[in-house]
N, C-alpha and C positions, 0 to 999 in steps of 0.2 A: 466379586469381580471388581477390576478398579477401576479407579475413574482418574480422568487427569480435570484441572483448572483451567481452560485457557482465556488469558487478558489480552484485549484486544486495547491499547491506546491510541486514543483519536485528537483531534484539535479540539472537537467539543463534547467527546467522550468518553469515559471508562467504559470495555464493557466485558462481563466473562462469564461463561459458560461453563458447564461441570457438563463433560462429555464422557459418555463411553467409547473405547475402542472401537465401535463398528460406527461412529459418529454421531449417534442418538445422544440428542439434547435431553439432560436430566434434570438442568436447574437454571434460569438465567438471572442478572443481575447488570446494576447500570451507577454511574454515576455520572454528575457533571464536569466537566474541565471547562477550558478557554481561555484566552490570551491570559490574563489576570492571572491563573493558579501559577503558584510558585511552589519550591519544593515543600515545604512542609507538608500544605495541604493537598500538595501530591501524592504523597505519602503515605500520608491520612486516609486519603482513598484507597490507597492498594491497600492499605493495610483491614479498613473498615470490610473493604469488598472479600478478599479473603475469610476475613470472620464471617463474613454471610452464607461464605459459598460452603464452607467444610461439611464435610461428608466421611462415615467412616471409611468409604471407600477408596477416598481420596490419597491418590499415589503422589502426584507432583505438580508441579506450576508453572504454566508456559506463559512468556510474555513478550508479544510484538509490539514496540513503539515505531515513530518516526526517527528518523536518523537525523546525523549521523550517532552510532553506539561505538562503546566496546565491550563487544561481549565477554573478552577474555577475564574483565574486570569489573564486568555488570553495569557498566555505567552509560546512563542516555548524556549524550556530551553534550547537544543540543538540538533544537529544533524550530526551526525555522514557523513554524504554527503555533507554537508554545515556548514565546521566547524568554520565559523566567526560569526555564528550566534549564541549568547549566553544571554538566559534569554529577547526576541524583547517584548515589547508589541504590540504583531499588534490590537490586539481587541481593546484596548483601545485609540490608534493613528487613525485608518478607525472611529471611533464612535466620538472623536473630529475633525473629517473632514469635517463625512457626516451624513445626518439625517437617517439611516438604525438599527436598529437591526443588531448584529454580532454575529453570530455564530459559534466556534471554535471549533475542534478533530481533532484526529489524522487519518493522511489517509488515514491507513486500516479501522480505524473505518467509514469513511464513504461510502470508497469501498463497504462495508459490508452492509451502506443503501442503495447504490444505486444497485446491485444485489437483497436486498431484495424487493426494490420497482419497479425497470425495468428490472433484467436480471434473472436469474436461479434460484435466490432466492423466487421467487413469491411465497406465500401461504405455506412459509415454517416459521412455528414460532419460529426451532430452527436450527439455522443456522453459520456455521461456514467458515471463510472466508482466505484464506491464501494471499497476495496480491506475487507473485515473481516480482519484477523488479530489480533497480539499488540494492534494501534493500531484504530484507524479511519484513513481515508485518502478521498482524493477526487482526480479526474483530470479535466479536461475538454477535450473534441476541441472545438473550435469551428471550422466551415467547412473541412475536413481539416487543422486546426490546434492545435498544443498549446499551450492557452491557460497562462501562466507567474504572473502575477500581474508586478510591478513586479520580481522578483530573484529569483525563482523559487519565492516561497511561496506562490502561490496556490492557493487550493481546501484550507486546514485544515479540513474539514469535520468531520474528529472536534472540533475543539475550537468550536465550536460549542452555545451554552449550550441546554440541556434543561430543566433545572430551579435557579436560582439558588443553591437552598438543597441543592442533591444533594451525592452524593457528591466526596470529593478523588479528582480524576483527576492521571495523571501527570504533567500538567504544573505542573500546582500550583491551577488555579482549582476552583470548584465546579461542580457541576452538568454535564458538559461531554457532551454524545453518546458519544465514546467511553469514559466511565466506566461507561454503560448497557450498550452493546454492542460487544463487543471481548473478547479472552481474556481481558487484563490484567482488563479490566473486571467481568465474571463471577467471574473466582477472587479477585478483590479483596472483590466482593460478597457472595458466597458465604462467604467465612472470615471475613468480619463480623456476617450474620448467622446463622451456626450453629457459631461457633468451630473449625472445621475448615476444612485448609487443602487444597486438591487439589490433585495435581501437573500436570494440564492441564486444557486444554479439552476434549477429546478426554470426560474423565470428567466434568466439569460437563454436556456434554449426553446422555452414558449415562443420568447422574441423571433428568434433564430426560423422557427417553424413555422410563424408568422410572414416571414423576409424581411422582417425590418433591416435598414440598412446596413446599420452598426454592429449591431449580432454576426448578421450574415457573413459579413468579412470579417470581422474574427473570429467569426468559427471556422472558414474558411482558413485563414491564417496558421489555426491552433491546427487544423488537419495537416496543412503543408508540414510544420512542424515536427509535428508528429511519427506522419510517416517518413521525415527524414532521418529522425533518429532511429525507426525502429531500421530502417535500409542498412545505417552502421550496426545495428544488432542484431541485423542477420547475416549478415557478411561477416562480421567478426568472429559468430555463436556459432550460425550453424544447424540452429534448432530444429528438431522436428515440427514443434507446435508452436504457435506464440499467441497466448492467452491474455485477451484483457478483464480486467475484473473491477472491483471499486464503483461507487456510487453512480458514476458519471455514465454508467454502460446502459443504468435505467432510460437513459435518453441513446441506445444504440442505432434503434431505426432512423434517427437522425443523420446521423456522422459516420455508422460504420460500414454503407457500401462503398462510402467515398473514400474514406480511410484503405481498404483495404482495394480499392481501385489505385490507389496513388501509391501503396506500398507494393505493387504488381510493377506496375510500370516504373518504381526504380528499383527493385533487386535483379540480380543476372538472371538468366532464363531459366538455369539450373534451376535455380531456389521455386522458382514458378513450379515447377511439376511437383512439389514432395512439402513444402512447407505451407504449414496447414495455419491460417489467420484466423481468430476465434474469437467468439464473445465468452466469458467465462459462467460459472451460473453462479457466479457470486457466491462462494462459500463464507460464510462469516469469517471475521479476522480470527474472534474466537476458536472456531474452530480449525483455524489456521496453528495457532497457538496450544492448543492441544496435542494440535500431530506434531509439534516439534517437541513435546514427553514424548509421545510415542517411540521417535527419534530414538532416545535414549533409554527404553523399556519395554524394547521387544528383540 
């Protein structure tokens, strides 16, 4: 029976799983990143983690990073959470290593497959996916299809302007969604304006849950945000479902009655009766990155 690889890239981790097609975890494996890694030792890891993971069974290799990519040419161009990474080939380094097939998007996009193939996404042909963690992110099924953009960078929905004059988000412009709501975003926000710096998000929304001042309004802030880009992406989409997933949903009972209170009250009326607001059940990225083999081997 085969198995697929899939690598999950994160801002402070490697991680990949050797799955089966019915999504059963067979092996898992991990390494570290973080601002510091550069390409070599970027590399290094894919290349080290691969060697771990082989299996005779093993058919192909799927790999979600942060964007922006191009997939067309394998290459993370860069990333705004790992800024020494500029233009890697990773596709075409793992393919001179090892004898696999590689397959390469960006990480919402494959969020976006692996919710439609294992989590909340089931049976939904049109599907829209918001990822929150360290980033913002966005994934979109169209017609049981993973819509790519021209090279694979479609759907930057963090970067997406909020307020002109906002804050510096990671990639360098202002105002940007993800500078509102995202970890990054929060703990950036937060140690700006109360000169304390917190070591997660995990404690910005303790704080939050608490009512402390500071929190409370920019969480408050990051919701408005929020639900106003996703208003443009339903109005534009169209979607059946819109699924959020990524680290940040472990704090859902927090933010997402409100969230999806404020995203009611600005889409048209139509979209109220049929589009369905969701927490997603967090499928791994990993196994986000598997079903994009699938993709291509079934």
């Amino acid at each position: 029976m085969n198995s697929y690889l899939g690598i999950d890239v994160g801002a402070g981790s490697i991680k990949a799983s050797l799955v089966h097609p019915d999504g059963t975890v067979l092996k898992n494996a991990s390494r570290l990143t973080g601002a510091e890694t550069d390409s070599g030792n970027f590399l290094e890891s894919l290349e080290n983690i691969v060697s771990e993971m082989r299996a005779p069974s093993l058919t192909a290799i799927g790999i979600g990073s942060p964007g922006p990519i191009d997939s067309e040419r394998g290459l993370l161009l860069q990333s705004a959470n790992l800024p020494l990474l500029k233009e890697v080939a990773l596709v075409d380094h793992l393919r001179n290593k090892f004898p696999y097939p590689v397959y390469y998007n960006n990480d919402a996009n494959v969020a976006a497959l692996g919710e439609y193939r294992f989590g909340r996404g089931k049976n939904s042909s049109n599907l829209l996916i918001l990822t929150l963690g360290t980033g913002l992110g966005g994934g979109w099924i169209y017609q049981g299809k993973l819509f790519n953009g021209y090279r694979g960078s479609g759907m930057e929905v963090g970067h997406v302007t909020y307020d002109p004059r906002g804050p510096v988000c990671g990639c360098g412009q202002r105002g940007c969604a993800e500078a509102y709501f995202s970890a990054s975003g929060f703990l950036n926000r937060y140690s700006e304006k109360t000169g304390t710096a917190l070591l997660s998000a995990e404690e910005f929304f303790r704080r939050a849950e608490r009512g402390e001042g500071a929190a409370s309004s920019l969480l408050d802030e990051g919701i408005e945000a929020l639900a106003q880009l996703c208003r443009g992406l339903i109005h534009t989409l169209n979607p059946e479902r819109m699924i959020f997933t990524g680290g940040l949903i472990r704090s859902w009972e927090l933010f997402g009655d409100g969230l999806k209170q404020r995203i009611q009250e600005l889409i048209f009326p139509v979209f109220r009766t049929y589009t369905q607001i969701l927490p997603g059940e967090n499928v791994s990225g990993t196994l986000g990155a598997a079903a994009l083999c699938m993709e291509h081997h079934e």
